[in-house]
C-alpha atoms as one frame of an Amber mdcrd trajectory, in Angstrom:
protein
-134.440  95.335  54.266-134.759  97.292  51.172-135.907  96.536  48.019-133.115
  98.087  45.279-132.906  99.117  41.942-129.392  98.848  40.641-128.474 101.807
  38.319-125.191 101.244  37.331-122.763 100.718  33.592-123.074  97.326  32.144
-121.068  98.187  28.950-117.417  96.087  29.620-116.230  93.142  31.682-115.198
  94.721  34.699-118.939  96.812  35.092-120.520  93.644  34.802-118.277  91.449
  37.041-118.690  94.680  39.318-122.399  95.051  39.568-122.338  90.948  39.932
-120.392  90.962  42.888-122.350  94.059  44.431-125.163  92.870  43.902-124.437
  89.063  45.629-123.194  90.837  48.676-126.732  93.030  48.806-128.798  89.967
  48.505-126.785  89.083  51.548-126.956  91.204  53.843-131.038  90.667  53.241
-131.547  93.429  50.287-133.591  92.148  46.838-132.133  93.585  44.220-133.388
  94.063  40.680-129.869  94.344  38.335-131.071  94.958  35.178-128.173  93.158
  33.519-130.053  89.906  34.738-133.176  90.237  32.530-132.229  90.878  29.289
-129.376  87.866  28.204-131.543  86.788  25.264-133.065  89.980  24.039-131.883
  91.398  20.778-131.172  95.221  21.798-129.234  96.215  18.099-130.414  99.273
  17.308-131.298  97.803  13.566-133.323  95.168  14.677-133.755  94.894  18.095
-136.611  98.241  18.343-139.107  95.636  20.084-136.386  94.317  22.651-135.304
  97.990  23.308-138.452  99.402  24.175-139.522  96.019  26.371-136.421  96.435
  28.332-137.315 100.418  28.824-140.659  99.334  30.368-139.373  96.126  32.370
-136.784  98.771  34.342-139.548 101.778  34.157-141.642  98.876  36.395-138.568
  97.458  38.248-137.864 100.953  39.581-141.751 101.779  40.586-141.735  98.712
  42.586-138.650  99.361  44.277-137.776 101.182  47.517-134.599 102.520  47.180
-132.340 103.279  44.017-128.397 102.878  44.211-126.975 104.997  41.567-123.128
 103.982  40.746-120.994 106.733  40.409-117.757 105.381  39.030-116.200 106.208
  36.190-115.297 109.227  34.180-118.353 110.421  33.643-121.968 108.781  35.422
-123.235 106.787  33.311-126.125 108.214  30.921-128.616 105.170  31.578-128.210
 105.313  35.188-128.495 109.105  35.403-131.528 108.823  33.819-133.086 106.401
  36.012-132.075 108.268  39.041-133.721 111.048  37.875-136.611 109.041  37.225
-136.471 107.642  40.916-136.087 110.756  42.206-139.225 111.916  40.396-141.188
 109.080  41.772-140.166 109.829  45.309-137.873 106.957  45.694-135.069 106.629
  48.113-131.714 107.159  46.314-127.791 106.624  47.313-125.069 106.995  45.600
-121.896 104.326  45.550-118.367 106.227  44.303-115.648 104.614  45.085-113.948
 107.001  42.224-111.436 109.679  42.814-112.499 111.062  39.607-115.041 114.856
  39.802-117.196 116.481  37.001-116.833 120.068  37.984-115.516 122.312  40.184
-113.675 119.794  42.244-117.381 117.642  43.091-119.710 115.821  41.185-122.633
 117.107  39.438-125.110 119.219  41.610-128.418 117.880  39.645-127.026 114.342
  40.879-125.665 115.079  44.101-128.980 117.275  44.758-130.936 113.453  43.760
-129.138 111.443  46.236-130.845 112.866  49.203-130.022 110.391  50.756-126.231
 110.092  50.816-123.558 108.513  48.891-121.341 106.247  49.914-117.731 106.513
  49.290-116.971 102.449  49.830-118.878  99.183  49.872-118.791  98.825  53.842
-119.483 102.778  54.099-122.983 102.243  51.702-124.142  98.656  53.592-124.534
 100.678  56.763-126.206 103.650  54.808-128.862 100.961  53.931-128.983  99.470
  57.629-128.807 103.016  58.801-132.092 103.014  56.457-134.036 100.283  56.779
């Protein structure tokens, strides 16, 4: 099974609850997952006084997605999120396998999602939580 890098909002309740539950029902069905929400609940990230905390954070999920295998990149919402479309770019850059997960109804432009993103998930996107667990078996 893969190992995954989950690139997804953490900003509100229902993102984190979200990611959570995802991320329980990867481990399994066999995936590890690195959710970056998981590794930072005592590091001060204000942007007065937290500059140490936000730049060890950067590096821990720069590291987290060079040791993974796979990205998933979570779509949802009006607008990807600006954190996660940066690390899929990163991914992308590193060679990484990436999927998508949008369960939204919701398009950037033209009636679809963003080309740069769509053009960085090479390797599919999933349009429900079955659909993407047998993208990954499909996989791996």
């Amino acid at each position: 099974m893969a190992s995954i890098y989950f690139a997804a909002p953490m900003f509100c309740q229902a993102e984190l609850d979200f990611n959570e539950l995802l991320a329980l029902l990867l481990r399994e069905n066999g995936h590890e997952v690195y959710l970056p929400q998981e590794n930072t609940p005592d590091v001060d990230l204000s942007p007065e006084t937290g500059k140490a905390g936000r730049r060890s954070v950067f590096l821990e999920d720069i590291t987290a997605i060079d040791n993974c295998d796979t990205l998933l990149f979570i779509m949802d919402g009006r607008v990807p999120d600006e954190g996660a479309c940066f690390e899929l770019g990163y991914a992308y850059a590193k060679g990484k396998t990436c999927v998508g997960l949008k369960t939204d109804v919701r398009t950037s432009e033209l009636g679809g999602d963003n080309m740069m993103l769509e053009g960085a998930l090479h390797y599919g996107i999933a349009r429900s939580v079955p659909e993407l667990l047998e993208l990954l078996e499909g996989m791996y």
